[in-house]
C-alpha positions in Angstrom: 167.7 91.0 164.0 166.4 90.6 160.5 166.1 87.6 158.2 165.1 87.8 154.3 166.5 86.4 151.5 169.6 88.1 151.0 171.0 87.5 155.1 170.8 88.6 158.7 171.2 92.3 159.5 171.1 94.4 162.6 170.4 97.8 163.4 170.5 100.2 160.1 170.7 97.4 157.9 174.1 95.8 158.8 174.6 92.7 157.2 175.8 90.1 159.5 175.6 87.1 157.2 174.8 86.2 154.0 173.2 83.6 152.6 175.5 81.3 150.4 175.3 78.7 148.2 177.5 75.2 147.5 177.1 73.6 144.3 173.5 72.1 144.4 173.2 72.7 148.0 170.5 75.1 149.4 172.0 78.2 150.3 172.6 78.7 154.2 174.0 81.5 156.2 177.8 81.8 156.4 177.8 81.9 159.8 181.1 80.1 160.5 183.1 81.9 157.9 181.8 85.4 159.8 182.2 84.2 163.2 184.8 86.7 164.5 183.3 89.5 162.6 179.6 88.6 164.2 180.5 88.5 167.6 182.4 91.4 167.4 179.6 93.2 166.0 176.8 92.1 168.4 179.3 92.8 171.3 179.7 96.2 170.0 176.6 96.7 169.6 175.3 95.5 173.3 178.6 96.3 174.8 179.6 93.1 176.3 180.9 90.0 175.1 178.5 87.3 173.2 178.8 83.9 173.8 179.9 81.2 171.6 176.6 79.5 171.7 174.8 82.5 170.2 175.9 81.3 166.9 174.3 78.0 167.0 171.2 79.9 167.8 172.0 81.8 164.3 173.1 77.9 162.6 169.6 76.7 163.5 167.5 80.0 162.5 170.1 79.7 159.3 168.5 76.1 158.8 164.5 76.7 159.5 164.8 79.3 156.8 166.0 77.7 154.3 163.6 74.6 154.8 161.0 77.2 154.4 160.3 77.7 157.9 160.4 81.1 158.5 158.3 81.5 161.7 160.8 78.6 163.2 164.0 80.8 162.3 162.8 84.0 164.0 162.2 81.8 167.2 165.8 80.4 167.0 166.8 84.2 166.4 164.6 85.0 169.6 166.4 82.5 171.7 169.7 84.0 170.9 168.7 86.0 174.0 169.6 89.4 171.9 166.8 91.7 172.6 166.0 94.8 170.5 168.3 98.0 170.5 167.4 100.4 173.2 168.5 102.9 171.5 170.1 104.7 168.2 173.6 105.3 169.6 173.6 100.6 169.5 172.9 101.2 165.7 175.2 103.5 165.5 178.0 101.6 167.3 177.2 98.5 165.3 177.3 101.0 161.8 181.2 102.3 162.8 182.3 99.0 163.9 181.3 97.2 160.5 183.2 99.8 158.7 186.5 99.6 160.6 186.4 95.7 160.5 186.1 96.2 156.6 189.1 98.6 156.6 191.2 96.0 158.3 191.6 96.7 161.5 191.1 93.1 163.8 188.3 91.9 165.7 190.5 91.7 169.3 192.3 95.2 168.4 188.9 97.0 168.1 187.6 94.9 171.0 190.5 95.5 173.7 190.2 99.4 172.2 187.0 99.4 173.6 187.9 97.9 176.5 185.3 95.1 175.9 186.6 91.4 176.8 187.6 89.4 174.0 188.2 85.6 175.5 185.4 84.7 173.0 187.0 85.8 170.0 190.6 84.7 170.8 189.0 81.4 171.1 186.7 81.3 167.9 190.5 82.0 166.7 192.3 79.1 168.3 192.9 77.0 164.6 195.1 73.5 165.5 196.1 72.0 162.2 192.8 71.1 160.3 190.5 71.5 163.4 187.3 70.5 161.6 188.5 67.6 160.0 191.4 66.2 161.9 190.8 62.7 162.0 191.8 60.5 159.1 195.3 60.7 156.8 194.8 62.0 153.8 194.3 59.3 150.9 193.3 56.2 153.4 191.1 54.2 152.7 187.8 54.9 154.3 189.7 57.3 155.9 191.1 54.2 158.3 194.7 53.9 157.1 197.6 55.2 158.5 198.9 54.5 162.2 198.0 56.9 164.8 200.1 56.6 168.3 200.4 59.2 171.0 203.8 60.9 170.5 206.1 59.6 172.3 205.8 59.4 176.4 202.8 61.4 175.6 200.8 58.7 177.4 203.5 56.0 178.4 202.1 53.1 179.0 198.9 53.3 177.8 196.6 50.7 176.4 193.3 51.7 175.2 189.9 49.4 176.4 188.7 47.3 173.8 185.4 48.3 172.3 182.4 46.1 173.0 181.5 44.3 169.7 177.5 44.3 170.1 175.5 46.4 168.0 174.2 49.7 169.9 171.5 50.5 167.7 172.5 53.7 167.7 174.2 54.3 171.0 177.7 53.5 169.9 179.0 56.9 171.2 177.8 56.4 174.9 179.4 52.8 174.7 182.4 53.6 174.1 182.3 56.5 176.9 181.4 53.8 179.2 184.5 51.1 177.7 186.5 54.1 178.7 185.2 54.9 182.1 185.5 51.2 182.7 188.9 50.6 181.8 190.0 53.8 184.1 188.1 52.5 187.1 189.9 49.3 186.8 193.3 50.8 186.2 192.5 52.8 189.2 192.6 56.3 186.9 190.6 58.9 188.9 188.1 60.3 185.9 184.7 61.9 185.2 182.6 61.7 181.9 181.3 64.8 180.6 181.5 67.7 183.2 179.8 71.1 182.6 182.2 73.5 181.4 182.3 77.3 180.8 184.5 80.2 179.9 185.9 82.3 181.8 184.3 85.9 181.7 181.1 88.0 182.1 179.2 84.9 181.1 178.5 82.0 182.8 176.7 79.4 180.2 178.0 76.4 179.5 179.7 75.8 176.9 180.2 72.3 176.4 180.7 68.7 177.7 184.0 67.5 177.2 183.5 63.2 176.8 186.1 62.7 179.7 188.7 64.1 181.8 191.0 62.0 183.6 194.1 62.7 186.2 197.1 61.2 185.2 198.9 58.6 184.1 201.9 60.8 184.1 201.3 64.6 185.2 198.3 66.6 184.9 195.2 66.0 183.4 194.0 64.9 180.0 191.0 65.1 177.8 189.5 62.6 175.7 186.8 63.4 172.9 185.1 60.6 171.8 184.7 60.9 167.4 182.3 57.9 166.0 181.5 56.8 162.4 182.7 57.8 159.3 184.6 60.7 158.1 183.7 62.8 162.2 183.8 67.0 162.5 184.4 68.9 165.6 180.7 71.4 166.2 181.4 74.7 166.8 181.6 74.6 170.2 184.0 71.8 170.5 186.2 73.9 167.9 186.2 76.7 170.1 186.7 74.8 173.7 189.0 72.2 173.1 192.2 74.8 172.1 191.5 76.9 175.0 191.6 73.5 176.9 194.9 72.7 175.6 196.2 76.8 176.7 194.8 76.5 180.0 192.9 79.1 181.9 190.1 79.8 179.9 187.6 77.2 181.2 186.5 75.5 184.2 183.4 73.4 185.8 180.9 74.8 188.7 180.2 70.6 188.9 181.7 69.4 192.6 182.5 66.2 190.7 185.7 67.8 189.2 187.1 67.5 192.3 187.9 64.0 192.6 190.1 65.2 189.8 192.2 67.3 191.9 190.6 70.0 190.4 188.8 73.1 192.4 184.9 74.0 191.3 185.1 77.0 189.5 188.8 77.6 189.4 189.9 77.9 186.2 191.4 74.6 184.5 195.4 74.3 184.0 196.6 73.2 180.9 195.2 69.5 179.6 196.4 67.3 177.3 193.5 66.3 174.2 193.2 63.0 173.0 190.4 62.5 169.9 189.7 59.2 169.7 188.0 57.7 166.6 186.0 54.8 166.6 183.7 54.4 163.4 181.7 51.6 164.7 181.3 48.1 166.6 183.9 45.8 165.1 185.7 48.2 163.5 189.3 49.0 164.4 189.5 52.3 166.5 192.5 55.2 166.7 193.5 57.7 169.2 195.8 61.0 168.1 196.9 63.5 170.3 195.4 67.5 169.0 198.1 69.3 167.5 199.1 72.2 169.6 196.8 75.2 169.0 198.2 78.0 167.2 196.6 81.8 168.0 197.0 84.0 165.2 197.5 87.9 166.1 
């Protein structure tokens, strides 16, 4: 890969991403915007699916260059773990398949035409309401207002710990993981704080660590991702693994942990139930919502 001014290209100078600018903001790779259309090109091109975690190699080379760093970004590019085309015909591949995207023919329809797995892509497509940003109501007040509740029966019964008061210095996030793991031990709710978890397929990296998974109260198993301070995002990753955790069967853990859960090390998850739970900070008055249902678009 190649990384000038204008973006990041591949083989006979196909642009993956361009570098774009917001208002008085340095310009950065559009890496998100394009992250269908690059890993469909890259799998193309090396003829098996790319991991989700090869664009946050491209985020951080995205970053070094724009602070000036340009040594820095080709490293990040390097530890994408994409090595250099063998030969012309991956060029060439890489060439066709940018055209036909550009026609309009989909990422997964050119993918499953080529017989090449596209778990990846169908979840970089997985888009619950407002996914990034999910958190606050629109027009509260420091985006606190409003009165989040699990919907009804969701979790009968259920009363969150209270958050300890103290100030963290900075570890708020892992304090209110351990409130959580403290107030399932004592209601006796088997649970486990941030397993290993991968996606099904060709590759076996990890993708993520979900903040807890707990069995029950009620049937199956729910998630819960832990959101602190003000005005909190879903990364990438989370974006990506927290639909497919809702669909069930596209993830699972290798950690023997997960089976206190009544779940089976690498077996693929059922369907989980994902609770984001916002706490902005000691003192402050915390929320849990349930994730909207995802919805895959075809």
């Amino acid at each position: 890969m190649t990384l000038n001014d204008n973006g990041l290209f591949l083989g006979a100078s196909t642009e993956l991403a361009k570098f774009e600018g917001n208002g008085g903001e340095l310009p950065k790779l559009d890496i998100d915007g394009r992250a269908e259309k690059i890993l469909t090109l890259l799998s193309i091109a090396y003829w098996r699916p790319i991991e989700l975690d090869t664009l946050e190699h491209l985020r951080r080379a995205s970053n070094a260059y724009t602070r000036g760093d340009k040594v820095l970004a080709h490293i990040h590019l390097a530890h994408s773990g994409l090595p250099k085309f063998d030969d012309s015909d991956q060029a060439c591949r890489l060439f066709v398949a940018d055209r036909l995207l550009s026609t309009g023919v989909s990422p997964i329809t050119l993918l499953e035409s080529l017989d090449i797995d596209a778990t990846t892509i169908r979840l970089v497509k997985a888009s619950p309401a407002d996914l990034k940003h999910p958190g606050w109501p629109a027009g509260a007040p420091n985006r606190q207002g409003g009165q989040f509740r699990p919907k009804d029966g969701d979790l009968d019964g259920f009363d969150p710990p209270i958050i300890p008061a103290a100030d963290f210095s900075g570890g708020f996030h892992d304090a209110v993981i351990d409130a959580w793991m403290d107030f399932f031990r004592e209601k006796g709710i088997p649970a486990l704080a941030a397993p290993a978890i991968r996606v099904v397929g060709p590759n076996s990296r990890v993708v993520g660590y979900p903040d807890i998974i707990i069995q029950g109260p009620g049937p199956g198993w729910t998630v819960f991702e832990i959101k602190t301070g003000n005005d909190p995002t879903f990364t990438g990753p989370q974006a990506a693994y927290l639909p497919a955790l809702q669909v069930g069967g596209h993830i699972y853990s290798n950690e023997p942990e997960i089976g206190k859960l009544g779940l089976t090390p690498g077996v693929p998850f059922p369907p989980m139930r994902v609770m984001i739970v916002y706490a902005p900070g000691p003192n402050q008055p915390y929320k849990y919502i349930p994730l909207p249902p995802p919805v895959f678009e075809h």
